[in-house]
C-alpha positions as CSV (number, residue, x, y, z in Angstrom):
1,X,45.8,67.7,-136.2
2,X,45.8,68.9,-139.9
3,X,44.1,66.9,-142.4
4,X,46.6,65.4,-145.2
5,X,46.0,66.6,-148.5
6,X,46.5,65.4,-151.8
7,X,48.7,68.2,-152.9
8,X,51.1,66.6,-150.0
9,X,51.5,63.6,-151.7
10,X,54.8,64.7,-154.1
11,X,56.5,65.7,-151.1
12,X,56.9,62.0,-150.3
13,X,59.1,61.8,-153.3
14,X,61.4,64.6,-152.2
15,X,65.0,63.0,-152.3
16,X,67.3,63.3,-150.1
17,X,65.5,63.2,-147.2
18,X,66.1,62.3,-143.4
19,X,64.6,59.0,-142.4
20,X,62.8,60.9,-139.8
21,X,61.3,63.1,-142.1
22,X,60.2,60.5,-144.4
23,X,58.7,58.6,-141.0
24,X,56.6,61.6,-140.7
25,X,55.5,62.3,-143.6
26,X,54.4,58.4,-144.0
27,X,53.0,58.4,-140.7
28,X,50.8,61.7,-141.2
29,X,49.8,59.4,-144.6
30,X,48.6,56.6,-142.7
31,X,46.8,58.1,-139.9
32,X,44.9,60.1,-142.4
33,X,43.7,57.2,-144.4
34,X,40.8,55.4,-144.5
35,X,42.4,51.9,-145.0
36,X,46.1,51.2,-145.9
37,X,48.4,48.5,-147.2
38,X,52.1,47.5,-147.8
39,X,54.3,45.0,-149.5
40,X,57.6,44.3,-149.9
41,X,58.4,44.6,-153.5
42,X,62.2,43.5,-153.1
43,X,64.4,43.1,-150.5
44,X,68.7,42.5,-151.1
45,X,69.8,40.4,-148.6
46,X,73.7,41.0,-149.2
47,X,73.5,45.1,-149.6
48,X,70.0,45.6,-147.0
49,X,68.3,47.6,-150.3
50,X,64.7,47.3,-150.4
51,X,61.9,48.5,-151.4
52,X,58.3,49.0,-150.0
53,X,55.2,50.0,-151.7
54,X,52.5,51.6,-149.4
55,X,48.6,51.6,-151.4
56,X,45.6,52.8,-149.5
57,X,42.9,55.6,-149.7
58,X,42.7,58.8,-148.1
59,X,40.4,60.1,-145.7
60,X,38.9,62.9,-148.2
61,X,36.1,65.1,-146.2
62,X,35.3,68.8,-147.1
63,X,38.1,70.1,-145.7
64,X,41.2,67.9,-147.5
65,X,39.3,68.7,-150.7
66,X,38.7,72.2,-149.9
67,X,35.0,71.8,-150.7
């Protein structure tokens, strides 16, 4: 499996996008990182808007830096 990279990381911002898409671009994210987090930073109840805010740090070796 390909390392992620951080030069990947705008392409999560890349709008509009399939939810499938986004699931694996988040997913590659995630398995690639040395620890990870999320939170809920808002949630609408009456339209089902939200928002979640992933923070962790990435599994940099030689070859995700291109050292």
């Amino acid at each position: 499996m390909p390392r992620y990279r951080l030069h990947d990381l705008p392409a999560l911002e890349a709008s509009p996008t399939s939810p499938a898409t986004l699931r694996s671009k988040i997913g590659d994210l995630i398995i690639h990182s040395l620890n990870a987090a999320a939170q809920v930073e808002m949630l609408d109840r009456e339209t089902g808007e939200y928002r979640v805010v992933l923070q962790g740090t990435l599994d940099l070796d030689d070859s995700a830096t291109g050292r």
